[in-house]
N, C-alpha and C positions, 0 to 999 in steps of 0.2 A: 514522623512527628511533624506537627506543621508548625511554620513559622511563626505562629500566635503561641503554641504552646510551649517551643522553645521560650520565646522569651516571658511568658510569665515564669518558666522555672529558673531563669537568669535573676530578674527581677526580684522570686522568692528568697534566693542566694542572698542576693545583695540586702537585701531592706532584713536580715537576720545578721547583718556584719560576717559570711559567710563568704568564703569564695564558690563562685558557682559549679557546681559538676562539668565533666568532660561530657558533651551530647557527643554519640558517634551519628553519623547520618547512617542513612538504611539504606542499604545494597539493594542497588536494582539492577539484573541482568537483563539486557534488552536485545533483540533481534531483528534487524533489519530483514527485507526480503531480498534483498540482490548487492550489486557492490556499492561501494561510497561514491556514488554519483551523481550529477545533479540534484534529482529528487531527494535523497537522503539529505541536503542542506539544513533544513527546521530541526531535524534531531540534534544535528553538531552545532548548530547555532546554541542551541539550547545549552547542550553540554557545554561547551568552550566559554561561553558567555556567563559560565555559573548560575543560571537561572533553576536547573536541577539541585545544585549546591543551596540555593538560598532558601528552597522547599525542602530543606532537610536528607534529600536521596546523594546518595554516591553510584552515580549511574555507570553503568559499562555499556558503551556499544558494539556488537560485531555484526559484522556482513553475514550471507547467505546466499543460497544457490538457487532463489526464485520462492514467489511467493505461496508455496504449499510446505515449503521446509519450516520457517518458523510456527506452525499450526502444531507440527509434529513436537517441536522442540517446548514450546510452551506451554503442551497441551502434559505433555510429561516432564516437567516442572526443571529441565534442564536447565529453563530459562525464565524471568518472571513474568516479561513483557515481551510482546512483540508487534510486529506489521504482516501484515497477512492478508489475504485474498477474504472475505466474507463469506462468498458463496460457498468455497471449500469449507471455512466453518460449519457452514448449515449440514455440509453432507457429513462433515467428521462427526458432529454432533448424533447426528442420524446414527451413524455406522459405530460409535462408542455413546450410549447415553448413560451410562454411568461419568461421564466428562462433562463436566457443565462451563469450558470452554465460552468465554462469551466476548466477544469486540465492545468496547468501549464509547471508540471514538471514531466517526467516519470522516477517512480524510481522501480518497476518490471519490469525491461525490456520484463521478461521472469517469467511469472505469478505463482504462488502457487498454484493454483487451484488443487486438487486431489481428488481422490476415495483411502482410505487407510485400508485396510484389514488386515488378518490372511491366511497363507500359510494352517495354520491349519484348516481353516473352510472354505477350498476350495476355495480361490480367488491365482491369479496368475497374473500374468503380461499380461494376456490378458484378456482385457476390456468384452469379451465374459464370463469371468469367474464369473460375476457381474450377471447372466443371473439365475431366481431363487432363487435365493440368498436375506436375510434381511439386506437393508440398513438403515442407521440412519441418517436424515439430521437435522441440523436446519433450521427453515424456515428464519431469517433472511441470512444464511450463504451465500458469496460468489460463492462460490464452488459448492453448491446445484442450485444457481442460473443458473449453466452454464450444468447443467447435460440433459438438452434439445439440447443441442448442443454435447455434449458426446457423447448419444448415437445415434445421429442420424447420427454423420460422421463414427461412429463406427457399424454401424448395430447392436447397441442392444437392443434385444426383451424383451418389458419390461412386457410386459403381466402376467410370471410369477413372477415378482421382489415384494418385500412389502418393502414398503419405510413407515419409523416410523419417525413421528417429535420428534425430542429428543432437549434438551437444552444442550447448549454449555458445563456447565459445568460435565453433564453427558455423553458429548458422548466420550470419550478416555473410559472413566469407563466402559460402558456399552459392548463395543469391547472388551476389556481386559477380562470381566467375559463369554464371549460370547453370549452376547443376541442379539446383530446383529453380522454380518457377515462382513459388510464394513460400512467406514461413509464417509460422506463428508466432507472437512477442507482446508486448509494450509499445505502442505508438512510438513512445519520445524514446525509447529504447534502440528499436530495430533500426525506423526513420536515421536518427542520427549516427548511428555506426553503421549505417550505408553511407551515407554520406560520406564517412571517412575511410570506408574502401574503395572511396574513386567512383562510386553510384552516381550521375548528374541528378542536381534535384526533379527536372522533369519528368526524369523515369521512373521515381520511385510513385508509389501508388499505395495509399494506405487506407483501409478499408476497416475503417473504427467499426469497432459491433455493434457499439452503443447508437451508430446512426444507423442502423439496418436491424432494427429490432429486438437486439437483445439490452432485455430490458434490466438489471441488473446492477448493485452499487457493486466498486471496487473495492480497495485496500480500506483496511479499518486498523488502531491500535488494539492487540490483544492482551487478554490481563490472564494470568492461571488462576483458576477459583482457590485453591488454598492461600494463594498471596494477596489477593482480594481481599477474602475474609480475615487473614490476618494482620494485612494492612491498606485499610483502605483509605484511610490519609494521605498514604504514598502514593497509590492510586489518584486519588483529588489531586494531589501534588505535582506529580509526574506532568497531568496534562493543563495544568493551568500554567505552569513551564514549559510545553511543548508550542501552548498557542501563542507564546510570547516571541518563542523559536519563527513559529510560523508566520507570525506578522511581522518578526527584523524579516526575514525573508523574504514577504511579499514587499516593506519598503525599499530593501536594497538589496535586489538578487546576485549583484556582482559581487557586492560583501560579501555575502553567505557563501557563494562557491570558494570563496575562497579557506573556508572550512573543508569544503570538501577535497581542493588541491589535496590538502595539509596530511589527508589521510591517504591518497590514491597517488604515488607517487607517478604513473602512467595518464593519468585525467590530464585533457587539454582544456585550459579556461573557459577556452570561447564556445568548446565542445560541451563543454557540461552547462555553460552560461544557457546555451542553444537549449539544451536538454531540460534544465529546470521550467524555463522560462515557458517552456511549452506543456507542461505538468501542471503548471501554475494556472494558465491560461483553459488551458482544455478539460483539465481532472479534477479540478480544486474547486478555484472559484467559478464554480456556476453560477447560473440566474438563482438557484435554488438555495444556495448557499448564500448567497448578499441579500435574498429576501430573508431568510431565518436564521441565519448563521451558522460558523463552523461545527462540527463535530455531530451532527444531528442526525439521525434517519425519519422521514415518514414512514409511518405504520402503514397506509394504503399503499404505499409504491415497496414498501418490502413484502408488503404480504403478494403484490402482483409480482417481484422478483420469486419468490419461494415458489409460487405456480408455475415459472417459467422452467424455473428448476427442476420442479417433475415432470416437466414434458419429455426428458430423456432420464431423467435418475426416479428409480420408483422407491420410493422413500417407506421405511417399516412403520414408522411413526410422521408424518407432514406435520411439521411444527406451526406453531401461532405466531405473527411475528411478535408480538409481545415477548417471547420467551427467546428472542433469537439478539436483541442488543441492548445493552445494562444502560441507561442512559443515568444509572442514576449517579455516576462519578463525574460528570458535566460540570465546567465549571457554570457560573452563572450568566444570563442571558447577556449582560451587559462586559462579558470577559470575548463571550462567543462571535458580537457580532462585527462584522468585515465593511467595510465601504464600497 
């Protein structure tokens, strides 16, 4: 229910000499992609600050194991909301179309996606440098997910590469002592917890996708289509709360982490400060996004993501981007736009 219609039914209450009804807020389960880290700041802002509260929701958030889990989790109604990789959207979507699964709101404009090395064990700034080389992926990861599309816009010959499925919480570790050579992650992810395996900044080497061709948006908010259709004021709601999260966040990012301490009993400040700070900078606020504002997709630049997509995934049905993000829960143009 939204904050107008609460109170005209307060209103109603009163001006009948009546005491007003109990409103309950509407339960929102929500799902992060990965831990309470940096980047997760604008959701706990939101919550802790009551700004979900004052739109009517009784929000829940919990963490995740990387951004393909919550697609799964909200795709079958486990959960109402979540944050999640897009382009995996577009393949689930594909692969169940009876799911009408759909992102909302894009808040990577300009995606995480990397291959993150050692200058020391021969990786460079060219994607060719991967060639030969031991990488570490995890199978559920994002980033591993799109290395079909890497090396194919990139000419890399994978023949001699050995790619090892490692777990999340061993692969910054296992790069650090040198047992592979590169892995696949999150920019501000992998970068910073190298760093605090004793990595020197020099040596590390990050090789964002998004500057080597793949062309592709990142993380979006997800909605379940039965929670949509049945509540789609909470939907409205959620995210005109979410951009209020994300703007205390962009004015005072040392604030906001400090939400995210409150959850991570193991987060280091300056560690997560480092981490947002660079989410914000590099995934967020693009040029793209200060020209037209938050939460938005172009239709020409997703419909060249979705082509990009079958260059390695060959799709039973290739969608239209029209059908692939619901813009129509947006708040409005003047809630949207950023400085």
């Amino acid at each position: 229910m939204s904050p107008f219609a609460r109170m005209l039914i307060i209103a109603a209450a009163l001006a009948a000499g009546v005491a007003p009804p109990a409103l309950s807020d509407t339960p929102v389960k929500f799902s992060l992609d990965w831990k309470f880290e940096g980047p997760s700041a604008p959701f706990l802002v939101a919550l802790e600050k009551g700004y979900f509260k004052e739109e009517g929701l009784d929000v829940t958030i919990d963490s995740a194991g990387g951004s393909l889990e919550p697609i799964n989790r909200v795709a079958a109604g486990t959960y109402d909301m979540g944050f999640g990789d897009l382009n995996a959207v577009i393949k689930f979507r594909d692969a169940n179309p009876g799911v009408d699964l759909k992102p909302v709101f894009m808040v990577y404009d300009k995606p995480a996606f990397a291959v993150v090395g050692r200058k020391s064990l021969g990786i460079t700034d060219d994607p060719k440098s991967l060639e030969g080389k031991t990488l570490g992926a995890p199978a559920p990861d994002a980033a591993w997910d799109k290395w079909p599309i890497y090396k194919t816009v990139n000419a890399i010959d994978d023949g001699a590469i050995t790619v090892e499925n490692v777990g999340f919480p061993v692969r910054e570790p296992m790069l650090a002592k040198g047992d592979v050579d590169a892995i696949f992650g999150f920019s501000f992810s992998s970068y910073i917890n190298l760093k605090a395996n004793g990595v020197p900044e020099e040596d590390i080497v990050v090789q964002l996708m998004a500057d080597h061709g793949v062309d592709l948006y990142g993380n979006a908010i997800l909605v379940n289509p039965a929670f949509a259709a049945a509540n789609p004021e909470a939907v409205k709601g959620f995210l005109r709360a979410f951009v209020k999260g994300l703007k205390d966040t962009i004015a005072d990012p040392e604030a906001a982490v400090a939400y995210v301490i409150a959850r991570n009993e193991v987060a280091k400040p300056a560690t997560e400060l480092e981490r947002l700070k660079m989410a914000l900078a590099e995934n967020i606020l693009t040029d793209a996004v200060k020209a037209n504002g938050l939460g938005k997709v172009d239709p020409a630049r997703l419909a060249a993501a979705i082509d990009q997509i079958g260059l390695t995934y060959a799709f039973k049905a290739k969608p239209d981007a029209a059908t692939v993000f619901d813009a129509s829960f947006l708040p409005d143009e003047t809630v949207l736009k950023v400085e």
